[in-house]
PyMOL Python script that loads the backbone (N, CA, C, O; Angstrom):
from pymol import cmd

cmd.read_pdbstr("""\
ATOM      1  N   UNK A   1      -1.394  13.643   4.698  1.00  0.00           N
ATOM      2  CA  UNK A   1      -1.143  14.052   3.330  1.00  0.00           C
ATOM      3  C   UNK A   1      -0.038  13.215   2.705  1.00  0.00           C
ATOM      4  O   UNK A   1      -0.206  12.908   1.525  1.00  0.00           O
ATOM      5  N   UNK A   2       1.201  12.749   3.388  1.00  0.00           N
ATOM      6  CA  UNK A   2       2.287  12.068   3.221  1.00  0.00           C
ATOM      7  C   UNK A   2       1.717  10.752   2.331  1.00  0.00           C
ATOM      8  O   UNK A   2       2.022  10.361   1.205  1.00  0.00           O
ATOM      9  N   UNK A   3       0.854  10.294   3.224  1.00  0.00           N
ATOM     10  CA  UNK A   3      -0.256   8.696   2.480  1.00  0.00           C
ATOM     11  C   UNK A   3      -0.587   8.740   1.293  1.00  0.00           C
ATOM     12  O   UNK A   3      -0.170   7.927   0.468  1.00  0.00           O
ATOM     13  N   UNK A   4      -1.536   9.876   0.968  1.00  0.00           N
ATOM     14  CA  UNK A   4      -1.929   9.718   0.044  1.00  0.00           C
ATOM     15  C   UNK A   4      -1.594  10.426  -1.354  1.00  0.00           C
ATOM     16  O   UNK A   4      -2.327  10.691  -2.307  1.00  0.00           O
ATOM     17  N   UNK A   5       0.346  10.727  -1.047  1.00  0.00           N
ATOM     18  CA  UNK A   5       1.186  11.707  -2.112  1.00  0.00           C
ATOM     19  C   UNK A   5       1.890   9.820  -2.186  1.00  0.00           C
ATOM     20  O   UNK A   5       2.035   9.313  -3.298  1.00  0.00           O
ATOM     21  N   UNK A   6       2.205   9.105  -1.062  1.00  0.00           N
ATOM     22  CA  UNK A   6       2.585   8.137  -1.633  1.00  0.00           C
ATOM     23  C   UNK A   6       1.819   7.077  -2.350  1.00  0.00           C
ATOM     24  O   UNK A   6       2.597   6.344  -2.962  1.00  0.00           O
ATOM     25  N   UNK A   7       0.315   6.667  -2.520  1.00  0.00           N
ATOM     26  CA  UNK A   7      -0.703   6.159  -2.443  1.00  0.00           C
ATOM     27  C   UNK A   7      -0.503   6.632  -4.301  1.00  0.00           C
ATOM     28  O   UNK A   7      -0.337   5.817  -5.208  1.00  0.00           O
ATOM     29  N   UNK A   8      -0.579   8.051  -4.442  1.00  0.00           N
ATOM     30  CA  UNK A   8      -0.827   8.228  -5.512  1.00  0.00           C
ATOM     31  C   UNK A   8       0.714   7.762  -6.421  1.00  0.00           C
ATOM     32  O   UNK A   8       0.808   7.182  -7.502  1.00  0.00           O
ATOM     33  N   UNK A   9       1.797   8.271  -5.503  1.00  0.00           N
ATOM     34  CA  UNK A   9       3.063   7.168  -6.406  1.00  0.00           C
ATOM     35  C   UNK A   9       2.901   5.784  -6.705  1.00  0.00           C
ATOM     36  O   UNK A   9       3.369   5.384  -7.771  1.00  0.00           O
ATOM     37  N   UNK A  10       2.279   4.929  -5.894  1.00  0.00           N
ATOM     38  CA  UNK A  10       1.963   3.982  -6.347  1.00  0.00           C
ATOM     39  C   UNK A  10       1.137   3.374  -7.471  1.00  0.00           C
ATOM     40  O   UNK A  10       1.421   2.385  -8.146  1.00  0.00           O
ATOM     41  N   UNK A  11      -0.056   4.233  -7.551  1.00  0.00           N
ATOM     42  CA  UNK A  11      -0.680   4.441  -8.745  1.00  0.00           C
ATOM     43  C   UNK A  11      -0.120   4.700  -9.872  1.00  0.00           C
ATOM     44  O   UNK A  11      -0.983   4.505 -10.728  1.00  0.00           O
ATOM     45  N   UNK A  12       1.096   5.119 -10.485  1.00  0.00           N
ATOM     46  CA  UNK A  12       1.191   5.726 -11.454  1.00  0.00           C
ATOM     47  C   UNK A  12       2.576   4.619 -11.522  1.00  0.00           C
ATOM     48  O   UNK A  12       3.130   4.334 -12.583  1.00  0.00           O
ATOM     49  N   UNK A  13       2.884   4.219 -10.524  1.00  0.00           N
ATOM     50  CA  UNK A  13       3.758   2.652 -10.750  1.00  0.00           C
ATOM     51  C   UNK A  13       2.870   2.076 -11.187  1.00  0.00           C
ATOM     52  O   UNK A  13       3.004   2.104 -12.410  1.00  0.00           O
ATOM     53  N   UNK A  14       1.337   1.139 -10.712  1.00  0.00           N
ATOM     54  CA  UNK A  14       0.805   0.518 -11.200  1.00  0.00           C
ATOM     55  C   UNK A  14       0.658   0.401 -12.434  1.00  0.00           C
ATOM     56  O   UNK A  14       0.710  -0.672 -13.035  1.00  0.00           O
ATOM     57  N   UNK A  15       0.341   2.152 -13.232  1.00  0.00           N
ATOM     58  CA  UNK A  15       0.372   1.946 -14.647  1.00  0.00           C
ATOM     59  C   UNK A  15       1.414   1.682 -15.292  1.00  0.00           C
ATOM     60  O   UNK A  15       1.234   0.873 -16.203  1.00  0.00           O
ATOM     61  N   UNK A  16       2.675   2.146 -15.137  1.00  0.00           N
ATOM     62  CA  UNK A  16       3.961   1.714 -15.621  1.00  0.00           C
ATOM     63  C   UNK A  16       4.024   0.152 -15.678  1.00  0.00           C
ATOM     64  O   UNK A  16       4.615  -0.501 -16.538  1.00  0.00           O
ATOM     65  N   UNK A  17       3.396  -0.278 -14.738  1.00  0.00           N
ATOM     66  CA  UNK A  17       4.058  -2.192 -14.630  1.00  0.00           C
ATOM     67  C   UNK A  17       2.808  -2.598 -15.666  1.00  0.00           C
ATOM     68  O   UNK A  17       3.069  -3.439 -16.527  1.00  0.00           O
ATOM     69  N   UNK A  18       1.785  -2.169 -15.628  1.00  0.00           N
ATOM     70  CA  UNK A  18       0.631  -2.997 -16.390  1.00  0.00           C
ATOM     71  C   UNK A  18       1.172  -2.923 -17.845  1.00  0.00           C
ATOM     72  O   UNK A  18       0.954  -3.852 -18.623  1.00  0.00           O
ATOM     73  N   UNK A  19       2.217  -1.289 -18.395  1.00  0.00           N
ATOM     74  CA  UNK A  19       2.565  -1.432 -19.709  1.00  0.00           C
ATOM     75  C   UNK A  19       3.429  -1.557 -20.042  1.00  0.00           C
ATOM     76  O   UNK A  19       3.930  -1.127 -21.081  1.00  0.00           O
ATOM     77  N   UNK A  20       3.950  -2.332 -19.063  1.00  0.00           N
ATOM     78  CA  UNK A  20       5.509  -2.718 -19.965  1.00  0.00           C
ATOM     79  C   UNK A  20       6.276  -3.988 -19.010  1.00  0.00           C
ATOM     80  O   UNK A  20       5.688  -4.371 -17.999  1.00  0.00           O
ATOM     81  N   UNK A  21       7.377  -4.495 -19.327  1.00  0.00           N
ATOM     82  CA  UNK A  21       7.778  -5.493 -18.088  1.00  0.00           C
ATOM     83  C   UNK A  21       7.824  -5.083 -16.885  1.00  0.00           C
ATOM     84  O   UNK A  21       7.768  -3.863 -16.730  1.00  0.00           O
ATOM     85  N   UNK A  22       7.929  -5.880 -15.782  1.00  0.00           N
ATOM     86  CA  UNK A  22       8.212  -5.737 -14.614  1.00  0.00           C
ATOM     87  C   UNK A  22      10.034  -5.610 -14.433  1.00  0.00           C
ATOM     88  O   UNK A  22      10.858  -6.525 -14.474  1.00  0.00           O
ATOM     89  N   UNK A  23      10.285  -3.937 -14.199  1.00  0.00           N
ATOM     90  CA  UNK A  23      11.893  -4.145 -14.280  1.00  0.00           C
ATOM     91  C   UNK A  23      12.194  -4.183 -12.530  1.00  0.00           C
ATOM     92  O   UNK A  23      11.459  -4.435 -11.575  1.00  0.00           O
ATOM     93  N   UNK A  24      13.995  -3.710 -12.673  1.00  0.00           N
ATOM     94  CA  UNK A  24      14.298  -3.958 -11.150  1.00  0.00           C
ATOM     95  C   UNK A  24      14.266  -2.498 -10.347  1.00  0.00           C
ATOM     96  O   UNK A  24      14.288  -2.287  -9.134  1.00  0.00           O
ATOM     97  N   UNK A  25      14.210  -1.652 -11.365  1.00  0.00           N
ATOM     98  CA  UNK A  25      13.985  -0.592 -11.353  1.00  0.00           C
ATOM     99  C   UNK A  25      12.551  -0.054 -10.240  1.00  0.00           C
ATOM    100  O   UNK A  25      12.532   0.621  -9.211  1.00  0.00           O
ATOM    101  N   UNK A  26      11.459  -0.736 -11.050  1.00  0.00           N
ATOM    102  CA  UNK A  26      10.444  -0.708 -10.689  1.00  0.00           C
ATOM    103  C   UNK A  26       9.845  -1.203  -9.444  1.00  0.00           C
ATOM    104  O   UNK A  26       9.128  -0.623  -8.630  1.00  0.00           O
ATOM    105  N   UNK A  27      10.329  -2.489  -9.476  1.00  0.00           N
ATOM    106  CA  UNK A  27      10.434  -2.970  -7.983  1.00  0.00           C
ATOM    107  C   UNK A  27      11.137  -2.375  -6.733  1.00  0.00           C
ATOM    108  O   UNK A  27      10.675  -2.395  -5.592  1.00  0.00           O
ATOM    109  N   UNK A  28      12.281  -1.860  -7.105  1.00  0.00           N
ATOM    110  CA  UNK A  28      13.063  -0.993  -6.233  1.00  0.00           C
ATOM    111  C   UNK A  28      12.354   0.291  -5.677  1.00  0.00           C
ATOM    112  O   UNK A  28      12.542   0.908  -4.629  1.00  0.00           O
ATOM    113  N   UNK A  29      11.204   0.563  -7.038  1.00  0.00           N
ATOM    114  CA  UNK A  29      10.709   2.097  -6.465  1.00  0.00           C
ATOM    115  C   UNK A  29       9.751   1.841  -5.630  1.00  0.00           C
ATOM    116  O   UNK A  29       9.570   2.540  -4.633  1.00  0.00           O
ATOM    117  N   UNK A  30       8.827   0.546  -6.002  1.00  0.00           N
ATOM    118  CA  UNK A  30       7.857  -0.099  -4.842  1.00  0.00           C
ATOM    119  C   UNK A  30       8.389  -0.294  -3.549  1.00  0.00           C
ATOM    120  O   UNK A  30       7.866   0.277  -2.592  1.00  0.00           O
ATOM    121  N   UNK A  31       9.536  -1.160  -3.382  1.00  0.00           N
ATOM    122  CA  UNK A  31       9.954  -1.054  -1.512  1.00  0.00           C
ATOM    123  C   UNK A  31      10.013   0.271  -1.651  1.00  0.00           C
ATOM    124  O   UNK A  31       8.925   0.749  -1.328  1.00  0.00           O
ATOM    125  N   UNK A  32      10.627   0.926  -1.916  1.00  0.00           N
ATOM    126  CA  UNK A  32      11.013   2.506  -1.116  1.00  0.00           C
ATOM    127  C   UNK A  32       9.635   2.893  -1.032  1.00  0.00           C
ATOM    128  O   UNK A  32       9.527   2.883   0.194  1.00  0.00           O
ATOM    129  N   UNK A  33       8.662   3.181  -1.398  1.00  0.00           N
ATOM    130  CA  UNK A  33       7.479   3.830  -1.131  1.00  0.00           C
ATOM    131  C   UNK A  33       7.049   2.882   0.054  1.00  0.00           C
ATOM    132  O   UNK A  33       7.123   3.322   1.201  1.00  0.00           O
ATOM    133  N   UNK A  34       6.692   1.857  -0.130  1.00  0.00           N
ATOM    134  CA  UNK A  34       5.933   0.924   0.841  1.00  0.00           C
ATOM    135  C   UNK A  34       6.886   1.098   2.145  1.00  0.00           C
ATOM    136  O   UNK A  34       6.239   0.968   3.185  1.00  0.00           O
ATOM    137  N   UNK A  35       8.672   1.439   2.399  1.00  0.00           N
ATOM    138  CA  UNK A  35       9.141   1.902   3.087  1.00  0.00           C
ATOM    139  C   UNK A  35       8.582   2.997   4.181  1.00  0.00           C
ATOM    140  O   UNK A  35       8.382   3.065   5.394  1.00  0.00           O
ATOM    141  N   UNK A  36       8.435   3.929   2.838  1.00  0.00           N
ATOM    142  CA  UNK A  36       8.542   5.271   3.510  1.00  0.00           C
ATOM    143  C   UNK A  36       6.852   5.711   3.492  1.00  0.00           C
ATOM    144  O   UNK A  36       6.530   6.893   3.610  1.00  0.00           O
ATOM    145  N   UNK A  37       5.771   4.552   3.319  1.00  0.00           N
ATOM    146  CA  UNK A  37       4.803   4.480   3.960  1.00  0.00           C
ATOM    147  C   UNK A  37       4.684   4.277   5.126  1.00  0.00           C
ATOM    148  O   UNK A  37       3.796   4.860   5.749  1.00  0.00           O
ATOM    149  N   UNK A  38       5.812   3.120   5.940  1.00  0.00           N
ATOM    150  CA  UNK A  38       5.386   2.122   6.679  1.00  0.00           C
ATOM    151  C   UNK A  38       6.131   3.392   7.825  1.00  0.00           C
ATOM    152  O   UNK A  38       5.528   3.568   8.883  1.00  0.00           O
ATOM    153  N   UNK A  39       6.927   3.907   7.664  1.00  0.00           N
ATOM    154  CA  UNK A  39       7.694   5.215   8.249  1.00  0.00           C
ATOM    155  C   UNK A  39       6.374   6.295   8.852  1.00  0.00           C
ATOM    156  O   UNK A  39       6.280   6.819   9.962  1.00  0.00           O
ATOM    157  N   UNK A  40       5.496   6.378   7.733  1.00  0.00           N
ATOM    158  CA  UNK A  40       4.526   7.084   8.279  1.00  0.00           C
ATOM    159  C   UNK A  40       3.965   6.580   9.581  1.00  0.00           C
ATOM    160  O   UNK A  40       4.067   7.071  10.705  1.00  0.00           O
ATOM    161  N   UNK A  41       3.266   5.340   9.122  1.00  0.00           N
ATOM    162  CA  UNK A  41       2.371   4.723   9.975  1.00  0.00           C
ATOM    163  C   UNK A  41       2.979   4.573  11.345  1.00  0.00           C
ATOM    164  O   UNK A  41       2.522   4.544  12.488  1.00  0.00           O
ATOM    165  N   UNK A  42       4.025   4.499  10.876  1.00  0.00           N
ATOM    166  CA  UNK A  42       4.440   4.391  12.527  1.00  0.00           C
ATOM    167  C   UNK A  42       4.700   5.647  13.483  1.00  0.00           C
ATOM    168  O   UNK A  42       5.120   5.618  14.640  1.00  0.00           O
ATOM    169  N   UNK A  43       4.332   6.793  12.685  1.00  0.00           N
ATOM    170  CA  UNK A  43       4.221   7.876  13.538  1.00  0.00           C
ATOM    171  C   UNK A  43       2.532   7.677  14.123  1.00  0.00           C
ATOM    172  O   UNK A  43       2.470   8.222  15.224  1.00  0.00           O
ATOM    173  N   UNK A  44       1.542   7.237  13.834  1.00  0.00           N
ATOM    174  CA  UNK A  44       0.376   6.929  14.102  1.00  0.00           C
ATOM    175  C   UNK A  44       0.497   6.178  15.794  1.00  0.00           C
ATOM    176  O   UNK A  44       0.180   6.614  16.901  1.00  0.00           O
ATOM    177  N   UNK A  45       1.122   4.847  15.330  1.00  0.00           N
ATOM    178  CA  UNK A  45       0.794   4.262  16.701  1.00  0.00           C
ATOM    179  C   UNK A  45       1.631   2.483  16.158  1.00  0.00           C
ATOM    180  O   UNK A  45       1.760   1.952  15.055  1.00  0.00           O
ATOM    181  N   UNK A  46       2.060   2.024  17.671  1.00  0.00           N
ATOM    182  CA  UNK A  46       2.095   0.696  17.554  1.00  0.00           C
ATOM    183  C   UNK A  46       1.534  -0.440  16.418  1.00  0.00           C
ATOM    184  O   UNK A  46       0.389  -0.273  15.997  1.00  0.00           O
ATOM    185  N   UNK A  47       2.163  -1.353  16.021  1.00  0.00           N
ATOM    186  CA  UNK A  47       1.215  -2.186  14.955  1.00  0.00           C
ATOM    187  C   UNK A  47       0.602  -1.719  13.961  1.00  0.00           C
ATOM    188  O   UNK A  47      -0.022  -2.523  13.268  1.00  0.00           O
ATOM    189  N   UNK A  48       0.597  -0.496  13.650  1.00  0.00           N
ATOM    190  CA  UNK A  48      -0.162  -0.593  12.412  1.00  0.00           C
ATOM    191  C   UNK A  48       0.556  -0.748  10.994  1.00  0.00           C
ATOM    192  O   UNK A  48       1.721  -0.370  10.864  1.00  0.00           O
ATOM    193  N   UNK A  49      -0.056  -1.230  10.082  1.00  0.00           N
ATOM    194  CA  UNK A  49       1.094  -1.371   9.030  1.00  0.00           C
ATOM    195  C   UNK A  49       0.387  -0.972   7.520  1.00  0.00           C
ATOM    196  O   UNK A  49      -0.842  -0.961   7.459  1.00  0.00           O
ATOM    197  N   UNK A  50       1.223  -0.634   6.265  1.00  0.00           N
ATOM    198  CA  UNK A  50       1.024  -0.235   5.399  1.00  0.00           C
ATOM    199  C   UNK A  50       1.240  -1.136   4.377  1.00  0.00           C
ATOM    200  O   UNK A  50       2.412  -1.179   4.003  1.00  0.00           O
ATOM    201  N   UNK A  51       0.206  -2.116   3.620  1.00  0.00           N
ATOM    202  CA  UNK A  51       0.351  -2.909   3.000  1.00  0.00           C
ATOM    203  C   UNK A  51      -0.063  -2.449   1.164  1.00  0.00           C
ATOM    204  O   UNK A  51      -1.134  -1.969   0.792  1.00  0.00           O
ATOM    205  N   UNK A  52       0.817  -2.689   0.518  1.00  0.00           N
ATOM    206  CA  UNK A  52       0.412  -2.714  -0.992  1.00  0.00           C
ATOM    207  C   UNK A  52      -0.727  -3.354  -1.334  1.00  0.00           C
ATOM    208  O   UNK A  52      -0.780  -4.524  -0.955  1.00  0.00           O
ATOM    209  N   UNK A  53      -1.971  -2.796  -2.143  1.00  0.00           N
ATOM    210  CA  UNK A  53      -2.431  -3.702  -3.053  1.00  0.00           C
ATOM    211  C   UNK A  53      -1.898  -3.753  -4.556  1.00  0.00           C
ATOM    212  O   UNK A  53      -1.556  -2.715  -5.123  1.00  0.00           O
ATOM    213  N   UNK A  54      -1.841  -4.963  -5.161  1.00  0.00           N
ATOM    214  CA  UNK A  54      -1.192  -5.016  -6.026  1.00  0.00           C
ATOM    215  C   UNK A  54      -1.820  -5.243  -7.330  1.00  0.00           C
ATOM    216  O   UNK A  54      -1.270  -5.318  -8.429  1.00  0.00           O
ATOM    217  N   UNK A  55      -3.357  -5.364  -6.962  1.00  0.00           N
ATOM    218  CA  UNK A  55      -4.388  -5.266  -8.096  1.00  0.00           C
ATOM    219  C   UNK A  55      -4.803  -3.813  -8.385  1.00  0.00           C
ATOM    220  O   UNK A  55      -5.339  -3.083  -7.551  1.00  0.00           O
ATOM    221  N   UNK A  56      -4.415  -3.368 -10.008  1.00  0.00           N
ATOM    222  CA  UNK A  56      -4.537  -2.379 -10.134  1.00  0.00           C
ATOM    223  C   UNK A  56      -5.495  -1.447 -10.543  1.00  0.00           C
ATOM    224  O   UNK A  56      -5.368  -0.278 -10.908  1.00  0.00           O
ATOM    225  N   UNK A  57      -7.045  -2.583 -10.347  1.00  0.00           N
ATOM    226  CA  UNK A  57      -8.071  -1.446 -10.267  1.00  0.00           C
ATOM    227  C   UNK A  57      -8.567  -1.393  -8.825  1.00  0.00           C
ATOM    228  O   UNK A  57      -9.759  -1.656  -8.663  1.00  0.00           O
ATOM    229  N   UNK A  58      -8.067  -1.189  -8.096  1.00  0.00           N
ATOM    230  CA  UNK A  58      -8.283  -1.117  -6.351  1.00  0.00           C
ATOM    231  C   UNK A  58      -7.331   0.083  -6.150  1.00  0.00           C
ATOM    232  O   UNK A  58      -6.604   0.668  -6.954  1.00  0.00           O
ATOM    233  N   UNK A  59      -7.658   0.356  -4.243  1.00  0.00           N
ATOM    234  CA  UNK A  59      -6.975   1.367  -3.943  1.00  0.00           C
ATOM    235  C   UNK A  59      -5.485   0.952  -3.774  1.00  0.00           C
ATOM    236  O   UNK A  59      -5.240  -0.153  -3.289  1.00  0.00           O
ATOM    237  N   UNK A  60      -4.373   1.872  -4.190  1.00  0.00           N
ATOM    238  CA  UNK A  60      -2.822   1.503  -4.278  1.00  0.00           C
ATOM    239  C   UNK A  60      -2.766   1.050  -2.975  1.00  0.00           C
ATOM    240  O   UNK A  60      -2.194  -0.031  -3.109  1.00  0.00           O
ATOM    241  N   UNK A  61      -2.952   1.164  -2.036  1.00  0.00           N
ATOM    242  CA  UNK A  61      -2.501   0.989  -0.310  1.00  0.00           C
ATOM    243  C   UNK A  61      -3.228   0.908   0.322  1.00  0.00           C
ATOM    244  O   UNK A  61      -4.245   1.597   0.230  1.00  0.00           O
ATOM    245  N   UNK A  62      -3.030   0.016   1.260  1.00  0.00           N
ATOM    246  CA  UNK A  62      -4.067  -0.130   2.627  1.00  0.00           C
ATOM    247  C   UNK A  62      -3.462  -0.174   3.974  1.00  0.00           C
ATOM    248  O   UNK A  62      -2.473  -0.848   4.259  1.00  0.00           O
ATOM    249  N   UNK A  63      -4.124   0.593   4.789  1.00  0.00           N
ATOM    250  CA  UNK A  63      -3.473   0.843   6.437  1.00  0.00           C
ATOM    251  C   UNK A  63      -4.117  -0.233   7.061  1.00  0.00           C
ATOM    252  O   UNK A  63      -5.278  -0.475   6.731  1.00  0.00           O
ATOM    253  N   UNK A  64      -3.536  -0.946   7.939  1.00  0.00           N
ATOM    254  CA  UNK A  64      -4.427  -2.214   8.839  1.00  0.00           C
ATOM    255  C   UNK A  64      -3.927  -1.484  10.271  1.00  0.00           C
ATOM    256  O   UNK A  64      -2.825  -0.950  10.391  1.00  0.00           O
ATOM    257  N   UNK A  65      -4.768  -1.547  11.157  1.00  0.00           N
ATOM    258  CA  UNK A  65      -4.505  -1.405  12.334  1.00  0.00           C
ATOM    259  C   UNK A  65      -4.303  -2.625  13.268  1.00  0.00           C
ATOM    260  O   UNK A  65      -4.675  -3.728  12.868  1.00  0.00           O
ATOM    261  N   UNK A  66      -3.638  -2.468  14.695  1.00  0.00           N
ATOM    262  CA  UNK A  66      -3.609  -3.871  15.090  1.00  0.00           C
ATOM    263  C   UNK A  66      -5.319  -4.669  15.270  1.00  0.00           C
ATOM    264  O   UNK A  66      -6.301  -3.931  15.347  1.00  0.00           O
ATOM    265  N   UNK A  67      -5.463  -6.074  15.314  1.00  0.00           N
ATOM    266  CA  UNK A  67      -6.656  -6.385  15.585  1.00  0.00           C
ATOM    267  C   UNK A  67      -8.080  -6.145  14.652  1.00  0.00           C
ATOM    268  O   UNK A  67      -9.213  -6.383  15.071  1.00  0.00           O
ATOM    269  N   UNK A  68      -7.873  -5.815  13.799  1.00  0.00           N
ATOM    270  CA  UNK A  68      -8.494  -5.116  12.569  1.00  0.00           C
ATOM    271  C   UNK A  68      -8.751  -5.968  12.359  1.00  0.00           C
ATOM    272  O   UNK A  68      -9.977  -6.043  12.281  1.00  0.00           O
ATOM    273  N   UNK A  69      -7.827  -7.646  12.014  1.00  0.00           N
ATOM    274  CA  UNK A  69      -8.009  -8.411  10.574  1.00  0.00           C
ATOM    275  C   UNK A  69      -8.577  -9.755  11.530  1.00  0.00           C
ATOM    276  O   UNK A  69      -8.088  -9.703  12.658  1.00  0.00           O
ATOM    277  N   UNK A  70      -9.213 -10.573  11.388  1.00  0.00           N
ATOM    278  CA  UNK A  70      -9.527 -11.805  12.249  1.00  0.00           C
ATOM    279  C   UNK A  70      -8.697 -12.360  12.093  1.00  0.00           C
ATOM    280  O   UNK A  70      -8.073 -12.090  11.067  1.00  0.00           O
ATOM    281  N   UNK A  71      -8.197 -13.396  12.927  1.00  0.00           N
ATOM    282  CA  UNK A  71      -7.328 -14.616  12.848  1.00  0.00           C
ATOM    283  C   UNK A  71      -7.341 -15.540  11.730  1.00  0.00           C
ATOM    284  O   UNK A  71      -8.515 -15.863  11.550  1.00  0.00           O
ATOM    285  N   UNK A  72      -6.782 -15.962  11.118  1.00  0.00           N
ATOM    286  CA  UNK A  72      -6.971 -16.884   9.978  1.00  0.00           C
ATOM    287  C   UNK A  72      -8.184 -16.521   8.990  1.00  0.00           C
ATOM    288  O   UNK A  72      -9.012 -17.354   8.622  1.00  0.00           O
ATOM    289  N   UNK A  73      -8.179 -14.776   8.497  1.00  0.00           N
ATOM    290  CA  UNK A  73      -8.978 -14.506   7.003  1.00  0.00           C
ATOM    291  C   UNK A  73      -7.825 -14.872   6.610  1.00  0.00           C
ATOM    292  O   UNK A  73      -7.922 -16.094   6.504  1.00  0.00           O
ATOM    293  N   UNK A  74      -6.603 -14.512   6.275  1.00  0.00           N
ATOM    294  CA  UNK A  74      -5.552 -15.006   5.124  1.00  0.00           C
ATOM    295  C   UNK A  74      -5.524 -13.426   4.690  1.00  0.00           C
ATOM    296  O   UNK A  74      -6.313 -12.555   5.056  1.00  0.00           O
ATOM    297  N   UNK A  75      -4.077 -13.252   3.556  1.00  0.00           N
ATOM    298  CA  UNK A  75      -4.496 -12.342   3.229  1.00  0.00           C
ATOM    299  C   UNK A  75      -5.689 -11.055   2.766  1.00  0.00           C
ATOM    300  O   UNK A  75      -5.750  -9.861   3.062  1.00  0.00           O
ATOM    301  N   UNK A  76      -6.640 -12.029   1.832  1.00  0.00           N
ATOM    302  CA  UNK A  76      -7.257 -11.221   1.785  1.00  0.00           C
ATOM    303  C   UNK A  76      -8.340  -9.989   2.695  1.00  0.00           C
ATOM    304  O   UNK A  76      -9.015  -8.986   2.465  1.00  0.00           O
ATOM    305  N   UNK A  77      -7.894 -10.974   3.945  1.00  0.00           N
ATOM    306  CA  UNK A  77      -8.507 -10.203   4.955  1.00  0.00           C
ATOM    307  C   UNK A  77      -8.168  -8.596   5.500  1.00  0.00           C
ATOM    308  O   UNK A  77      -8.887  -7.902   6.220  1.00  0.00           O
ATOM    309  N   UNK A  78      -6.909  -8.271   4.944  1.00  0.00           N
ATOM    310  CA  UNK A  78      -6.069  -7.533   5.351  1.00  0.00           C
ATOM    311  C   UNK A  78      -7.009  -6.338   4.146  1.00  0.00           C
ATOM    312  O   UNK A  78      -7.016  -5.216   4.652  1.00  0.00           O
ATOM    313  N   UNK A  79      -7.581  -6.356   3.068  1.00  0.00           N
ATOM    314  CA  UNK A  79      -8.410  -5.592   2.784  1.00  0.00           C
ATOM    315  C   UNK A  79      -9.135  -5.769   2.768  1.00  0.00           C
ATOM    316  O   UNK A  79      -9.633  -4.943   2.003  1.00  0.00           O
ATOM    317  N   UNK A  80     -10.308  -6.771   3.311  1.00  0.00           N
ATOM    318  CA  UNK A  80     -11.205  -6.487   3.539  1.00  0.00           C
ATOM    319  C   UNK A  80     -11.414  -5.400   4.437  1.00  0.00           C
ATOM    320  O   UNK A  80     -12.198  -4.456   4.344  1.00  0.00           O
ATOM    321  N   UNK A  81     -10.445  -5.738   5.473  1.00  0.00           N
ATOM    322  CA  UNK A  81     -10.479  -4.805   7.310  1.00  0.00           C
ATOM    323  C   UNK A  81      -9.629  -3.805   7.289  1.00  0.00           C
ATOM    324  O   UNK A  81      -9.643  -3.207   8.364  1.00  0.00           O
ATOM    325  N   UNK A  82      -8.729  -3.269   6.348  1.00  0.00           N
ATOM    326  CA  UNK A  82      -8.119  -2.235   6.740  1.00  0.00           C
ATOM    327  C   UNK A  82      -8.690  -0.854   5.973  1.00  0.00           C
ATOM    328  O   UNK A  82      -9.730  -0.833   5.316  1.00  0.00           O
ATOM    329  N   UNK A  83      -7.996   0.043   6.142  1.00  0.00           N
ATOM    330  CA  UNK A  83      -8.437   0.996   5.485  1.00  0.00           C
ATOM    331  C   UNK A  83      -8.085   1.792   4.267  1.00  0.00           C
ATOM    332  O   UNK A  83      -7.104   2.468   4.576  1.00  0.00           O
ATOM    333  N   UNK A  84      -8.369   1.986   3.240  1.00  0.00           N
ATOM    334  CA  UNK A  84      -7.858   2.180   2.295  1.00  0.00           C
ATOM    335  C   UNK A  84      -7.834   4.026   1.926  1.00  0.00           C
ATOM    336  O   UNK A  84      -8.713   4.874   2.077  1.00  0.00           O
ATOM    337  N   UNK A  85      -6.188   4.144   1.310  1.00  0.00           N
ATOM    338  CA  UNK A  85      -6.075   4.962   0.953  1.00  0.00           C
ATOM    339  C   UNK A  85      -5.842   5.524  -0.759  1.00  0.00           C
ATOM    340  O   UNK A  85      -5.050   5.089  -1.596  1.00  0.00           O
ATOM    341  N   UNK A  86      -6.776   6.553  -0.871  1.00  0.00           N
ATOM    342  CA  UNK A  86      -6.592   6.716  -2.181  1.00  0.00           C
ATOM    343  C   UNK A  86      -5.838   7.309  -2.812  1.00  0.00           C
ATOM    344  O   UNK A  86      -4.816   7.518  -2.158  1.00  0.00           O
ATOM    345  N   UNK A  87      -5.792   7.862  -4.155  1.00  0.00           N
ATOM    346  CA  UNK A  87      -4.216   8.321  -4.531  1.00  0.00           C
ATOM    347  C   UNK A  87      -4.908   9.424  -4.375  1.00  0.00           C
ATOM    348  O   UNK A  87      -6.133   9.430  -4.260  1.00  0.00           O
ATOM    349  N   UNK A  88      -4.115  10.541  -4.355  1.00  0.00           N
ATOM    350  CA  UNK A  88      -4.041  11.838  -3.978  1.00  0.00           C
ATOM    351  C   UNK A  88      -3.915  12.465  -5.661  1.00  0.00           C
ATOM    352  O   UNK A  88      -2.936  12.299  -6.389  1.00  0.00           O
ATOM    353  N   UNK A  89      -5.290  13.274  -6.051  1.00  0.00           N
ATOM    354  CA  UNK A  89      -5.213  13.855  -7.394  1.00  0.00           C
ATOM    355  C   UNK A  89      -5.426  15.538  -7.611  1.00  0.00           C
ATOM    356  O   UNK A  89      -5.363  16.028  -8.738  1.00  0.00           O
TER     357      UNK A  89
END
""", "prot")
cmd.dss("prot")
cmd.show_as("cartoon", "prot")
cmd.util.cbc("prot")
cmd.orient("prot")
């Protein structure tokens, strides 16, 4: 539940940044979530990690597990293969 109460904070950052500048404010509230995502995940298990998407008609966050992503996709591989969480409404 933690995921996707932060999943949905992110969402509602997304809309804030699409309408107006990018402040420091804003950025500041992004690490702390992606923080206290990555806090979660690691109650899960070893390696797994909680990555932002930062395109804002996609899901706010994605969980990758270890071994998930092939060797050299590059980022975008990291959503293709992980799992996405949605915002919580």
């Amino acid at each position: 539940m933690a995921l996707y109460r932060i999943a949905q904070q992110l969402d509602r950052l997304n809309e804030k940044k699409a309408g107006r500048k990018n402040t420091a404010a804003l950025d500041r509230a992004e690490r702390e979530l992606i923080e206290q995502a990555q806090r979660e995940v690691n109650k899960l298990g070893k390696g797994i990690i909680a990555v932002r998407n930062p395109d804002p008609r996609g899901w706010p966050m994605v969980i990758v597990f270890p071994d998930d992503v092939p060797k050299g996709s590059g980022p975008e591989g990291v959503f293709e293969h992980g799992v996405a969480v949605p915002p919580r409404r």
